[in-house]
C-alpha positions as CSV (number, residue, x, y, z in Angstrom):
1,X,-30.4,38.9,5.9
2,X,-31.5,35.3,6.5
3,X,-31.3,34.5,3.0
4,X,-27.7,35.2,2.8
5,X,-27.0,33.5,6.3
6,X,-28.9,30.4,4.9
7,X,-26.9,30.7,1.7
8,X,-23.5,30.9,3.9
9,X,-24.4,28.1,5.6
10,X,-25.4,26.1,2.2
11,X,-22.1,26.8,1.0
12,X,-19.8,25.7,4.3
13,X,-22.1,22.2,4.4
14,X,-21.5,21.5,0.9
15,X,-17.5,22.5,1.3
16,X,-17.5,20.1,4.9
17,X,-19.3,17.0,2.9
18,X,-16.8,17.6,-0.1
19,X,-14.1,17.9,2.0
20,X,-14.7,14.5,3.7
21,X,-15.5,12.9,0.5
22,X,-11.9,13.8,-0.4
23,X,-10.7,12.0,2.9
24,X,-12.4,8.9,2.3
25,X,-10.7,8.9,-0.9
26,X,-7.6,9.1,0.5
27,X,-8.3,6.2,3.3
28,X,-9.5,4.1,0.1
29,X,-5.8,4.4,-1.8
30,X,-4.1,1.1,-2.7
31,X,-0.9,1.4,-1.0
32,X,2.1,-0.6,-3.3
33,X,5.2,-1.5,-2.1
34,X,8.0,-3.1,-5.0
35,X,11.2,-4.9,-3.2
36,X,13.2,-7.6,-3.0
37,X,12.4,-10.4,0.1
38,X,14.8,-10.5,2.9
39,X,12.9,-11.8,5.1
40,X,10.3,-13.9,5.3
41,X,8.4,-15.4,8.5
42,X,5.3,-17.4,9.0
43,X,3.7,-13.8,10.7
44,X,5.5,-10.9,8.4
45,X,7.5,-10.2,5.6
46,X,10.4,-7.8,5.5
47,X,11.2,-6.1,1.7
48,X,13.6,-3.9,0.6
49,X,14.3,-1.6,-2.4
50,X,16.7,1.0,-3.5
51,X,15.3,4.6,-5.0
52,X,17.5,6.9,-6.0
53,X,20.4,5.7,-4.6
54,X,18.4,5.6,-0.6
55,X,17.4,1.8,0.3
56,X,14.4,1.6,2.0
57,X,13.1,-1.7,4.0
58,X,9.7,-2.6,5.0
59,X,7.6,-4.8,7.3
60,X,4.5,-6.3,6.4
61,X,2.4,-8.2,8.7
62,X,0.9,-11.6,7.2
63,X,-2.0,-12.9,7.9
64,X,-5.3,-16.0,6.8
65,X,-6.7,-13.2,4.6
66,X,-3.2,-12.2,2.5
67,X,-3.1,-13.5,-1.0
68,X,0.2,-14.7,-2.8
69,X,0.0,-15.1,-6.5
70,X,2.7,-15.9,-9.1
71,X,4.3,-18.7,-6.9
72,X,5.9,-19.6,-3.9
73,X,8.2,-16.9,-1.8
74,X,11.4,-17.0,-1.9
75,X,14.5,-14.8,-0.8
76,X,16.2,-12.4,-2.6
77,X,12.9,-12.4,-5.1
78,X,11.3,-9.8,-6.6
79,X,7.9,-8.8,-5.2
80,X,5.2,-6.3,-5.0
81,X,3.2,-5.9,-1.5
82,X,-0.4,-4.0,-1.9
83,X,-1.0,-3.5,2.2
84,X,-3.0,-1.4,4.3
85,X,-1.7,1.2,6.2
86,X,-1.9,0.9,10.5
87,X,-1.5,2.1,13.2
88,X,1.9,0.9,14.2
89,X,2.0,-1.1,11.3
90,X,1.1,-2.4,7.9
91,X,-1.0,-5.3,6.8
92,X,-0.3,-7.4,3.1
93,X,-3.4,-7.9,1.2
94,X,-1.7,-9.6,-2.1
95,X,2.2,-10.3,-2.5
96,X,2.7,-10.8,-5.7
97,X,5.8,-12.8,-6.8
98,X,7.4,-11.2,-10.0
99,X,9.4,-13.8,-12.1
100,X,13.0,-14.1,-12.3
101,X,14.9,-12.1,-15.5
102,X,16.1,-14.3,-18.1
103,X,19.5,-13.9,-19.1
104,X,20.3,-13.7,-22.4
105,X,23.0,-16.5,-23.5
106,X,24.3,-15.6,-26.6
């Protein structure tokens, strides 16, 4: 009888510690966001996308620690906000700038 209580209990600490492995894992997700700049402010950015025919807009707060690479913000540019999910809100990490499309002159 104590051998299958011990057992039980081996069982329900191993499904607890891989259960909060799995949580951590979540927490530790890189979360991406893919827009255009509407808005942009010395303390947050503000981009928006359209998916499947729903636009969506989003506020990022800036701070010393965000990195911008690929060149210098601008509105109505494409860019791509890896950010950390808050509280009430969410933090840029990187913004990165995606270049401009080329048109084609033919």
């Amino acid at each position: 009888m104590k051998l299958r209580w011990s057992l039980l209990l081996m069982v329900l600490s191993f499904a607890f510690i891989a259960r909060s492995a799995a949580a951590q894992d979540d927490q530790d997700k890189d979360n991406y966001f893919t827009g255009t700049l509407v808005e942009n402010a010395s303390d947050h950015l503000k981009v928006s996308r359209v998916l499947q025919g729903k636009s969506e807009e989003r506020v990022f707060k800036v701070n010393a620690q965000t990195k911008i690479e690929g060149g210098r913000l601008r509105l109505r540019q494409r860019v791509t906000v890896r950010y950390v999910a808050g509280d009430d809100s969410d933090t840029a990490i990187l913004v990165i700038v995606r270049p401009a499309a080329q048109k084609n002159k033919k």
